[in-house]
N, C-alpha and C positions, 0 to 999 in steps of 0.2 A: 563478412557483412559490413558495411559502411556505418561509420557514424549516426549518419544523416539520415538513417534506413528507422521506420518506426517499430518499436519493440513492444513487449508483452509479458509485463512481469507479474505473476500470481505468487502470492506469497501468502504462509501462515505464520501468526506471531503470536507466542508464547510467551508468559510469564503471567506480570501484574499488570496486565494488558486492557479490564475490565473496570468499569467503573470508576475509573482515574481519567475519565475526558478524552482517554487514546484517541479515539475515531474520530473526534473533534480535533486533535494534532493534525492525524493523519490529513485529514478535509484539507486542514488549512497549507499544509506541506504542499500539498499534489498542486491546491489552485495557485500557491506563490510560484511555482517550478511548471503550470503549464499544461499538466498531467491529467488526462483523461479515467476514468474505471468506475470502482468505489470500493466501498470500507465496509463490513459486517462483524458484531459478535458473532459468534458462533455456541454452540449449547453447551463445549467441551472446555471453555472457558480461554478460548484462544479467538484471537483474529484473525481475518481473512479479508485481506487486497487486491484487485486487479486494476492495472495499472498501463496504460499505455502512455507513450512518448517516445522522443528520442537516445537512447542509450546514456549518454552525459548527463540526463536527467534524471531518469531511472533510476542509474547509476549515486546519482546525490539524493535523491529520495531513499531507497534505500540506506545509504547512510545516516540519513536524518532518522529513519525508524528503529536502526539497529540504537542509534544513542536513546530513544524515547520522547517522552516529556518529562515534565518535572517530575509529575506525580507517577509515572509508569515506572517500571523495570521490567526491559525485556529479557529473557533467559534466552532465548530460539526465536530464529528465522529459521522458515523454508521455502526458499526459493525454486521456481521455475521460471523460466526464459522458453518463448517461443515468440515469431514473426509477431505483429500486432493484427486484430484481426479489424480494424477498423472501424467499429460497431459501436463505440463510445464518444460521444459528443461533450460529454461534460463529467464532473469526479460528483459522486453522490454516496452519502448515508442510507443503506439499504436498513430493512429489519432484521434481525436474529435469525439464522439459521437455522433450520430444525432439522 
């Protein structure tokens, strides 16, 4: 698959991920880099990303979430890659998942 080709990356992030501003990192990462999805808590005290862009993107997003923010520590990433499905226009703060 080409560089250039748009991806699709869901991830879930573990640790001190909660209540430290994470998904306000995350927000601000996605819109400096480009990146289409969004960002949720989730009830099991982990976060949850979907992500589309270009791979070199993705690819440095990711890395910026594997480091965190100041106040996070992540322990886990879990990644999934799949095509991008196109359906995203803009990176958005969802509510909590239940």
């Amino acid at each position: 698959m080409p560089e250039d080709d748009l991806q699709q990356l869901h991830m879930r992030l573990e640790g001190r991920v909660q209540g430290v501003g994470f998904r306000y990192f995350v927000y601000d990462q996605a819109l400096a880099l480009g990146i289409t999805g969004w960002v949720r808590n989730r009830m099991d005290g982990s976060v949850e990303v979907m992500a589309e862009s270009r791979r070199p993107n993705l690819d440095q997003f990711l890395a910026l979430l594997r480091r965190g923010s100041r106040s996070s520590m992540v322990l886990g990433i879990h990644p999934t890659w799949k095509p991008a499905s196109g359906e995203y226009t803009d990176f958005k703060i969802l509510p909590t998942s239940y």
